[in-house]
C-alpha positions in Angstrom: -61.1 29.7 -59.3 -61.6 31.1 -62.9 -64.3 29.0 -64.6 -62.6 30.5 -68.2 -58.9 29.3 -67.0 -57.7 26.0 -68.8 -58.4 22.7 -67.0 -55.2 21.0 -66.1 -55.6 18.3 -63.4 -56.3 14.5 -64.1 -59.0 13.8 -61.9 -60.6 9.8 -61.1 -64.0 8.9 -60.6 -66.9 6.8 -60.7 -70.8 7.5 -60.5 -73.4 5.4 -59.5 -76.6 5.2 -61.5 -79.8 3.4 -59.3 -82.4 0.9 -61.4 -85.6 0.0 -59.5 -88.0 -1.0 -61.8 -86.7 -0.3 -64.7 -84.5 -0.4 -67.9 -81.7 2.1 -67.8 -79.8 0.8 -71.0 -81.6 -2.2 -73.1 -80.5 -4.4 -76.1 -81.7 -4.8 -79.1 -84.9 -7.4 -77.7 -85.5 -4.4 -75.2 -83.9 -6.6 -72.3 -81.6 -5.0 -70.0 -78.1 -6.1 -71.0 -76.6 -8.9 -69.4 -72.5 -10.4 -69.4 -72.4 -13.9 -70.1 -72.3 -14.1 -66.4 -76.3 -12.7 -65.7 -74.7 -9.9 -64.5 -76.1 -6.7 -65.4 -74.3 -3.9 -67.3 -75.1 -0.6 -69.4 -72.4 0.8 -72.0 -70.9 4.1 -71.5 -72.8 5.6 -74.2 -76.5 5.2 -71.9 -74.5 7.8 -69.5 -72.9 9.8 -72.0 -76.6 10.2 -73.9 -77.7 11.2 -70.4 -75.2 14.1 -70.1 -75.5 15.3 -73.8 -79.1 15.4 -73.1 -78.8 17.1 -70.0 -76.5 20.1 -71.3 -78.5 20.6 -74.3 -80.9 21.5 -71.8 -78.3 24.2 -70.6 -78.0 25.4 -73.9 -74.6 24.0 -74.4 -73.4 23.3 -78.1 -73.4 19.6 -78.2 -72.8 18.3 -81.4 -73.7 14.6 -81.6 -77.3 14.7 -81.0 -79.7 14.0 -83.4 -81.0 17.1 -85.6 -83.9 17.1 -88.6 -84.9 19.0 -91.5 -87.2 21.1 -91.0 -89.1 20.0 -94.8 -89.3 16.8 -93.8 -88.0 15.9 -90.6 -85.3 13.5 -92.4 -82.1 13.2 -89.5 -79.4 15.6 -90.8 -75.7 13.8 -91.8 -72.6 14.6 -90.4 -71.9 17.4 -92.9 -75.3 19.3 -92.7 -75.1 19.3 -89.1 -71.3 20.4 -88.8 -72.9 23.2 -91.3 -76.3 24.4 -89.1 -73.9 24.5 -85.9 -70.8 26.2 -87.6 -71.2 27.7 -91.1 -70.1 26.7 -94.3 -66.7 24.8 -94.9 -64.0 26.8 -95.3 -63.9 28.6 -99.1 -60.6 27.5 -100.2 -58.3 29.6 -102.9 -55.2 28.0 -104.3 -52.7 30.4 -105.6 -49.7 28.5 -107.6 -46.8 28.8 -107.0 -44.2 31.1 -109.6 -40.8 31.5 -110.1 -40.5 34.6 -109.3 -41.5 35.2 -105.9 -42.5 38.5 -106.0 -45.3 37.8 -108.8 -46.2 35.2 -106.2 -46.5 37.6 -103.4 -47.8 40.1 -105.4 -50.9 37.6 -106.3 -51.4 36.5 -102.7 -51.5 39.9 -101.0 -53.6 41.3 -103.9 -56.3 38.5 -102.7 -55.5 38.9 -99.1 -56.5 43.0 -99.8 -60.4 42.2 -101.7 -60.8 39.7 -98.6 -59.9 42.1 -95.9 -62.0 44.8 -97.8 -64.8 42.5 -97.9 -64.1 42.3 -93.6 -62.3 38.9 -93.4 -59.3 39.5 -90.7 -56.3 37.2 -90.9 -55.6 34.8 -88.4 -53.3 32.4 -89.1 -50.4 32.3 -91.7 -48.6 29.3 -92.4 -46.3 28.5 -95.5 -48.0 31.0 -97.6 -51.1 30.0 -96.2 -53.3 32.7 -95.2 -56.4 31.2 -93.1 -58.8 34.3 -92.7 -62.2 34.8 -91.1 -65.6 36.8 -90.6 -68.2 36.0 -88.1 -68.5 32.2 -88.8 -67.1 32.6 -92.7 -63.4 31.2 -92.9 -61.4 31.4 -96.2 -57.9 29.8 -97.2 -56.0 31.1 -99.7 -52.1 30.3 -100.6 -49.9 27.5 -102.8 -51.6 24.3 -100.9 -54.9 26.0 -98.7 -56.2 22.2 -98.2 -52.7 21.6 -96.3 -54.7 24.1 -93.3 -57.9 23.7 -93.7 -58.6 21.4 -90.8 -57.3 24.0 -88.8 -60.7 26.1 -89.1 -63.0 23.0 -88.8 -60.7 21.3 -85.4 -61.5 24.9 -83.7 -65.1 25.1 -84.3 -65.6 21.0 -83.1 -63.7 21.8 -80.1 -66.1 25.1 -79.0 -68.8 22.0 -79.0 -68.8 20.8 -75.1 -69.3 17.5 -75.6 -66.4 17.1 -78.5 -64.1 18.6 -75.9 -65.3 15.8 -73.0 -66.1 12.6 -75.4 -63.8 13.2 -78.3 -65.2 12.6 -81.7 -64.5 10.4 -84.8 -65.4 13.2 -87.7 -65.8 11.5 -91.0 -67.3 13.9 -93.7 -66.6 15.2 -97.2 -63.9 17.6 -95.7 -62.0 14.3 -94.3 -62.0 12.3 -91.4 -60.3 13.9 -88.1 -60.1 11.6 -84.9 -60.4 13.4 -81.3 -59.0 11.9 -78.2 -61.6 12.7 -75.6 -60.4 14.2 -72.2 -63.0 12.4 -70.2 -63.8 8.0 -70.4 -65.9 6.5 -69.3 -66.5 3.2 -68.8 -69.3 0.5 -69.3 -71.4 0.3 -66.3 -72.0 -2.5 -64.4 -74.6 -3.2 -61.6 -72.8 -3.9 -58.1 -75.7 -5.0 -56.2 -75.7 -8.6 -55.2 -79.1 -9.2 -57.6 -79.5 -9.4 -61.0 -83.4 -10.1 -61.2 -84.7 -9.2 -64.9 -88.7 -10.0 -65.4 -91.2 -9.0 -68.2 -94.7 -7.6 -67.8 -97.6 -8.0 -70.7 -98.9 -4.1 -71.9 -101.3 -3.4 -74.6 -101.6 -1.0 -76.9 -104.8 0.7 -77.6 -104.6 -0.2 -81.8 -105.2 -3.4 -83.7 -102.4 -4.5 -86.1 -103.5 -3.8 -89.5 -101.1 -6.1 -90.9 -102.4 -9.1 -88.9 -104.3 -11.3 -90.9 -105.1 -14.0 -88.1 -108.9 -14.5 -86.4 -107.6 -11.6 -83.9 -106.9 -9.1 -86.4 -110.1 -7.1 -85.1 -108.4 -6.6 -81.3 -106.1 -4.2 -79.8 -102.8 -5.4 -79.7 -100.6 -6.8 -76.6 -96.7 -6.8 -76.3 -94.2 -7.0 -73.0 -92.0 -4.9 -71.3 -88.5 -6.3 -69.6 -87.6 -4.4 -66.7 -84.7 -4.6 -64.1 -86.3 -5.6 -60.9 -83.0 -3.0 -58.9 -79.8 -2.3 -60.1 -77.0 -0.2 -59.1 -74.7 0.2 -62.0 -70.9 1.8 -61.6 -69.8 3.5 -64.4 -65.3 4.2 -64.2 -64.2 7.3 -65.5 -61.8 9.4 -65.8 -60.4 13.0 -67.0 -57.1 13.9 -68.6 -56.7 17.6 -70.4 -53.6 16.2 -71.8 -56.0 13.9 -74.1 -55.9 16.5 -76.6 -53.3 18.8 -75.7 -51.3 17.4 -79.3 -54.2 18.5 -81.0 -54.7 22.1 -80.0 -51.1 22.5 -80.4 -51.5 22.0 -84.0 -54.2 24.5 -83.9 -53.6 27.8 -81.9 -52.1 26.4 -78.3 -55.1 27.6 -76.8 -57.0 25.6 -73.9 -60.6 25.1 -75.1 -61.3 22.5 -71.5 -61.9 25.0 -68.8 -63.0 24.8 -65.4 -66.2 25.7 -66.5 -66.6 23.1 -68.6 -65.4 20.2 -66.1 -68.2 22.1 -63.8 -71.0 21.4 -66.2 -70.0 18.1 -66.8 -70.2 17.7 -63.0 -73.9 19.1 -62.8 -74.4 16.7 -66.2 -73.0 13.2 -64.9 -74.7 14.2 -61.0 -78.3 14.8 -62.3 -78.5 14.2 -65.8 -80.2 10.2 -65.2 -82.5 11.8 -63.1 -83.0 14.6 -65.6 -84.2 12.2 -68.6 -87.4 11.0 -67.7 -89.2 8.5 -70.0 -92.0 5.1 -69.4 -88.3 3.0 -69.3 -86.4 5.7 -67.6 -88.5 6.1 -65.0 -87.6 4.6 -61.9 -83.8 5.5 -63.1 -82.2 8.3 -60.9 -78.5 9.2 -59.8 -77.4 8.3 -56.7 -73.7 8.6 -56.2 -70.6 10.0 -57.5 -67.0 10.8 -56.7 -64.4 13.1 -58.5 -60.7 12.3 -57.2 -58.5 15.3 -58.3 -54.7 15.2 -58.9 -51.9 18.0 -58.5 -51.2 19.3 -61.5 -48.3 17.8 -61.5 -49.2 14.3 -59.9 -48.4 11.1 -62.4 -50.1 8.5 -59.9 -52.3 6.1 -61.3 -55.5 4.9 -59.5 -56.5 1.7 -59.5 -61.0 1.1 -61.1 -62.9 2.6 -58.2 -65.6 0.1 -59.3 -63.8 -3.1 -57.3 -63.4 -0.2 -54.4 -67.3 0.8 -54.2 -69.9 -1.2 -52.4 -73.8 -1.6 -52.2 -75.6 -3.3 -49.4 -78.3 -4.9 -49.3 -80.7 -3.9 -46.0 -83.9 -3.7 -44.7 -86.1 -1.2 -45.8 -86.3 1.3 -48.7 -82.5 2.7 -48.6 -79.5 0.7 -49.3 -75.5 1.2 -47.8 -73.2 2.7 -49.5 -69.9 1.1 -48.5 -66.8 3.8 -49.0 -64.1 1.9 -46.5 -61.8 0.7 -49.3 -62.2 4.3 -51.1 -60.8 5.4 -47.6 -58.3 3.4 -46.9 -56.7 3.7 -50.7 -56.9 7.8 -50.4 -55.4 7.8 -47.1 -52.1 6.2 -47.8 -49.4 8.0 -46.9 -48.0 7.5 -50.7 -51.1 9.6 -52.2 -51.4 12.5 -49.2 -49.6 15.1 -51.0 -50.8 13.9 -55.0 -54.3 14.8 -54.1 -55.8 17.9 -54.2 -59.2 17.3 -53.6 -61.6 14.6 -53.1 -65.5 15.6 -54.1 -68.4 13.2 -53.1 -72.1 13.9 -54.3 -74.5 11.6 -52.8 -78.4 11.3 -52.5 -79.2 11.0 -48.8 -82.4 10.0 -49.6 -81.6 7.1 -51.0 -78.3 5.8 -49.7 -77.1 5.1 -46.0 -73.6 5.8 -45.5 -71.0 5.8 -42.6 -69.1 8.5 -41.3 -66.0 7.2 -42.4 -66.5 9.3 -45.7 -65.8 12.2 -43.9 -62.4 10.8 -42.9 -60.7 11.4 -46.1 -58.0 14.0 -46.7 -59.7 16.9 -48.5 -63.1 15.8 -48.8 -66.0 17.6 -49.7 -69.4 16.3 -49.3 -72.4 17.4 -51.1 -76.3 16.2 -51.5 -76.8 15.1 -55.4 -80.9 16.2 -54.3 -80.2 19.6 -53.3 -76.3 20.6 -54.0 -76.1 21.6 -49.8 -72.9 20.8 -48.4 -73.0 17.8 -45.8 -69.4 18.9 -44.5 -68.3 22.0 -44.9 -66.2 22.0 -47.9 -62.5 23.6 -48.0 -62.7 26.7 -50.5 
């Protein structure tokens, strides 16, 4: 496989983040969240913060991530931040139209010479356009430049990893520019048979200054609300065609490749684990599954979050229940619409049958140490 090649298959999953102890994604009181039900959930943005976080690591370009100035560590906006990661905006140049068409042209290419003198290179040329570039500099000149100038600012979002999984909702003084994310996920919710949410008293080692009462002179207490164990499912899924209109209105170029989808693996199988923090602790990966389509495959699966099971048995581990995952993958219907079926898994903290070894194309790997636990077709 090329890991630069454009990433063309639809592919359905789910991962399974474990709780024990802890708070993986709280409210606003610093409660875990709860449906109206009791039942425990997290929103897709606790995972997708955990995979950001994770490939920043990697020294990935991820874009939504908080930045600060360096003066006086003020957050940066959407504009300074777009500007630190990519350059400037693009210098713009309008050239009216004349009449006569060859005082027109004669204008325009009289620019488009001092620019290429000065090193910019054209690129694109639309309408009597010209969209030109050096190193991260672009420059528009031409009757209507701001018709283009999106162009230049939709390929430097899409070079940023997480723009190209999550999508993005861009809203700065350049205009606002709405990205269809490839991959979705969904909110999370915890499929073990318990919901048990308690708090704890902590204290801090300060008094309260502002406290005027007879206790003023003590070190302060507060509380802690944990998640006594959870086992949240998050859905997701991955679709290149997402934002295939897009790049068609920029250059036709892929900018999802294999690689990408391969980091994002690595990201969504360790990247709980990875963030470690007093509420975060106690909050590790367990489980995950990536269902891959032909190419050409227009099956939809039904949420692998009714399909997956946890189990509730003696000891540390619990049992990871995969029988209606089987039985929906080995239908005859679906035998030749799959072209692989990759399961990540932490041994060491799940009990699981053989049965997931049973399904067509399967590969099997440890989440803990990335060794295969079948041999994996190549």
């Amino acid at each position: 496989m090329n890991n630069s090649e454009m990433f063309e298959n639809r592919v359905f999953g789910a991962v399974l983040v474990k709780a024990v102890t802890a708070n993986y994604n709280a409210d606003f009181t610093g409660s875990p969240r709860t449906l109206p039900n009791g039942v425990v959930y997290a929103t897709d943005k606790a995972l997708k913060y955990c995979i950001r976080n994770y490939l920043k690591q990697n020294n990935e370009t991820i874009f939504y991530t908080t930045r600060h100035k360096k003066e006086n560590m003020q957050p940066l906006d959407i504009d300074e931040t777009y500007i630190e990661l990519f350059g400037e905006y693009p210098k713009k140049e309008e050239i009216k139209k004349e009449k006569d068409e060859k005082k027109f042209l004669e204008k325009v290419n009289k620019k488009l010479d001092e620019l290429k003198n000065d090193g910019y290179k054209e690129v694109l040329n639309i309408n009597d356009n010209y969209l030109l570039k050096k190193e991260k500099e672009f420059y528009i000149i031409g009757q209507k430049p701001d018709d283009i100038k999106r162009i230049p600012i939709l390929q430097n979002l899409l070079t940023a990893i997480d723009i190209k999984l999550f999508g993005a909702t861009f809203a700065s003084k350049e205009g606002n520019i709405s990205i269809h994310g490839n991959v979705q996920i969904t909110h999370g919710l915890n499929i073990y048979e318990e919901n048990n949410i308690f708090s704890e008293d902590i204290t801090s080692p300060f008094r309260n200054s502002s406290d005027s009462s007879d206790d003023s002179m003590q070190t302060t207490i507060g509380n802690q609300t944990v998640l006594e164990e959870g086992h949240y499912l998050h859905n997701f899924t991955i679709n290149p065609k997402n934002t295939k209109e897009l790049v068609g209105l920029i250059d036709n170029k892929g900018y999802l490749t294999n690689n990408d989808i391969e980091n994002f693996k690595e990201a969504i199988n360790k990247g709980v684990t990875y963030l470690d923090s007093a509420s975060k602790a106690g909050v590790e990966n367990e489980f995950s599954i990536f269902i891959t389509l032909d190419k050409e495959s227009k099956i939809q699966l039904p949420s692998l979050i009714t399909l997956i099971k946890i189990k509730k048995q003696n000891g540390f581990k619990r049992k990871l229940d995969l029988s209606k995952i089987k039985e929906l993958l080995n239908e005859e219907i679906l035998k030749d619409k799959i072209a692989k079926v990759e399961i990540f898994l932490n041994e060491y903290a799940l009990d699981y049958d053989d049965e997931i070894f049973d399904i067509q194309n399967v590969c099997v790997k440890s989440i803990v140490s990335d060794k295969e636990l079948q041999k994996c077709q190549k």
